[in-house]
C-alpha positions in Angstrom: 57.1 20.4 147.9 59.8 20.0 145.5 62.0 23.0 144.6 64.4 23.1 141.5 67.0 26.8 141.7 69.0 27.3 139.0 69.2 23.7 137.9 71.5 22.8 134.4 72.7 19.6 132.8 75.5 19.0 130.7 76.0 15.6 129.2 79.1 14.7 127.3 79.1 18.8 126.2 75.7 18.9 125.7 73.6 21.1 127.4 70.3 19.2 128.4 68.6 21.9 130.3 69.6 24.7 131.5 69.0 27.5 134.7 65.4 26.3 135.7 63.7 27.5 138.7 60.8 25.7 139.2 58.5 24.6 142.4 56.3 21.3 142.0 54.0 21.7 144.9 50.6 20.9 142.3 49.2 17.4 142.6 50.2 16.0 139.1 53.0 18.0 137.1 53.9 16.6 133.9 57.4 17.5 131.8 57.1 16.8 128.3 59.8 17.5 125.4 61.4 15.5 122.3 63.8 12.6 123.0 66.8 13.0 124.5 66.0 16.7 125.7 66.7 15.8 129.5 63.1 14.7 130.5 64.4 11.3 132.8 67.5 13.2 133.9 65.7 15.7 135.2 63.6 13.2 137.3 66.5 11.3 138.1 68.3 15.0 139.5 64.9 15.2 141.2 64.4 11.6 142.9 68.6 12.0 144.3 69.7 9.3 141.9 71.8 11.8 139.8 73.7 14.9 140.4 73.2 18.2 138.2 75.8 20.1 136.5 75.0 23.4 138.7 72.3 24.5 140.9 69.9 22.3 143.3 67.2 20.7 144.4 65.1 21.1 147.6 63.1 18.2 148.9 60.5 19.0 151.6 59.7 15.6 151.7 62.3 12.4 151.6 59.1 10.5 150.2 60.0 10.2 146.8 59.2 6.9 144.8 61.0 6.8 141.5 59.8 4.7 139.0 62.0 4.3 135.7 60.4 3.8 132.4 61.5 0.3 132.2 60.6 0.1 135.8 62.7 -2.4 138.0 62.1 -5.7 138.7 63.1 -9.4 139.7 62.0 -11.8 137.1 62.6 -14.9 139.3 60.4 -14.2 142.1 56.7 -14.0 142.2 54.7 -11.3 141.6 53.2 -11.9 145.0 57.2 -12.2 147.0 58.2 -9.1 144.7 54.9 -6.5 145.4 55.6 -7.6 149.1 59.1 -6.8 149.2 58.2 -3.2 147.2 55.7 -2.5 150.1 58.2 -3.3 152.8 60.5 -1.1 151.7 58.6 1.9 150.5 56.0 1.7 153.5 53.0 0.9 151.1 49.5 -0.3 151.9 49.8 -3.7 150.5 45.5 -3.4 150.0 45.6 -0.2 148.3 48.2 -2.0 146.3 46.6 -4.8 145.5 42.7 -2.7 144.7 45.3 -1.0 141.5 46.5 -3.6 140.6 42.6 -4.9 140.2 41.9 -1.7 138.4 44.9 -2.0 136.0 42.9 -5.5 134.8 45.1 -7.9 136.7 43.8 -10.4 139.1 44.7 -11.8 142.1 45.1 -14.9 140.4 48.3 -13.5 139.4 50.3 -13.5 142.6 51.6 -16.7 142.1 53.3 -16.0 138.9 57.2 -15.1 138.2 57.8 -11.6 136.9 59.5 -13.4 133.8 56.2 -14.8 132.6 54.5 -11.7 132.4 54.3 -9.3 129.5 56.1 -6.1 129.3 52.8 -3.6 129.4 51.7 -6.6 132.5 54.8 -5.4 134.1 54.2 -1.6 133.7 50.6 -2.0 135.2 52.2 -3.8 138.0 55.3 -1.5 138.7 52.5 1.9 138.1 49.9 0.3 140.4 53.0 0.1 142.9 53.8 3.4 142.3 50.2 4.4 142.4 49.7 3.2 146.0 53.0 4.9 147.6 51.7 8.1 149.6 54.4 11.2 148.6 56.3 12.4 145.6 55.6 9.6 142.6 58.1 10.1 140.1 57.1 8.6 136.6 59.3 8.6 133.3 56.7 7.5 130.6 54.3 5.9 132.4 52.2 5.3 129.0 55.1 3.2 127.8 53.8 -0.5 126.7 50.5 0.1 127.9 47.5 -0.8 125.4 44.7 1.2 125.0 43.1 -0.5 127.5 45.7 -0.2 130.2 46.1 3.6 129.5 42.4 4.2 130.2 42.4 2.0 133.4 46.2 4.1 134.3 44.0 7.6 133.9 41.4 5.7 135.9 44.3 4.9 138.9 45.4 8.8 138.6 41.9 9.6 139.7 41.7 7.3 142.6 45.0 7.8 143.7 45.0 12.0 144.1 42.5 12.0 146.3 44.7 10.7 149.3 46.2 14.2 150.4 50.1 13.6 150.9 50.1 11.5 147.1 51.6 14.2 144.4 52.8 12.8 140.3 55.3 14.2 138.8 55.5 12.4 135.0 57.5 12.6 131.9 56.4 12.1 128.6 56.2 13.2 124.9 
């Protein structure tokens, strides 16, 4: 469970958001609002990686996986060296991984590849079939971004899968 009290953001005398009380404790959540109306700072206040302007943030769980909507990677590694190194350090089932990344229409085939060579809605399956696989709070700032048709359907496909493992909650930004 994730608890917001009281939480506000001000941003160069802005006020993004302002006093919200909210619990996510549901298995997906999902924020929505215009541009620029606070949607990724509010995920970044939630994943730890930014501080609000008053109030806070209760995590039951340190299991929180944030991924970005430009997601991060290495481009001068493999896709194989880099999904290793992203399961090592989150604690992810390198299988699970790797049965998403099927799912988002990648092959194995792929492993061998650098980041670099791959195309930008490639990389968002990759980085959301990573997140996909991690087992606690997922964290994801437009995760429709770059994906085609295609990958979108094959993303709400992954959702699907991936809520049924019990600890595995989404919490997602969009439009």
């Amino acid at each position: 469970m994730i608890e917001l009290r009281s939480l506000s953001k001000n941003f160069n005398n802005r006020v993004l958001f302002s006093d919200i009380t909210f619990t996510f404790d549901k298995k997906i959540s999902l924020i929505t609002g215009d541009n620029g109306s606070g949607k990724s700072t509010l995920l970044k206040i939630i994943a730890g990686i930014s501080r609000p302007t008053k109030g806070e943030v209760e995590r039951n769980s340190d299991s929180i996986f944030y991924l970005p909507v430009n997601g991060g990677i290495y481009p001068d590694i493999s896709l194989d060296r880099y999904s290793n190194m992203i399961c090592d350090i989150f604690d992810i089932n390198y299988d699970w991984f790797l049965s998403n990344l099927i799912l988002m229409v990648l092959n194995s085939n792929s492993a061998s590849r650098h980041m670099r060579t791959f195309s930008s809605g490639e990389i968002k399956s990759i980085c959301l079939s990573l997140a996909c696989a991690y087992s606690g709070f997922i964290l994801l700032d437009e995760p429709e971004a770059n994906l085609s048709n295609n990958k979108l359907e094959c993303f709400k496909k992954l959702i699907e899968v991936s809520i049924i493992e019990p600890h595995r909650k989404f919490i997602m930004c969009t439009h």
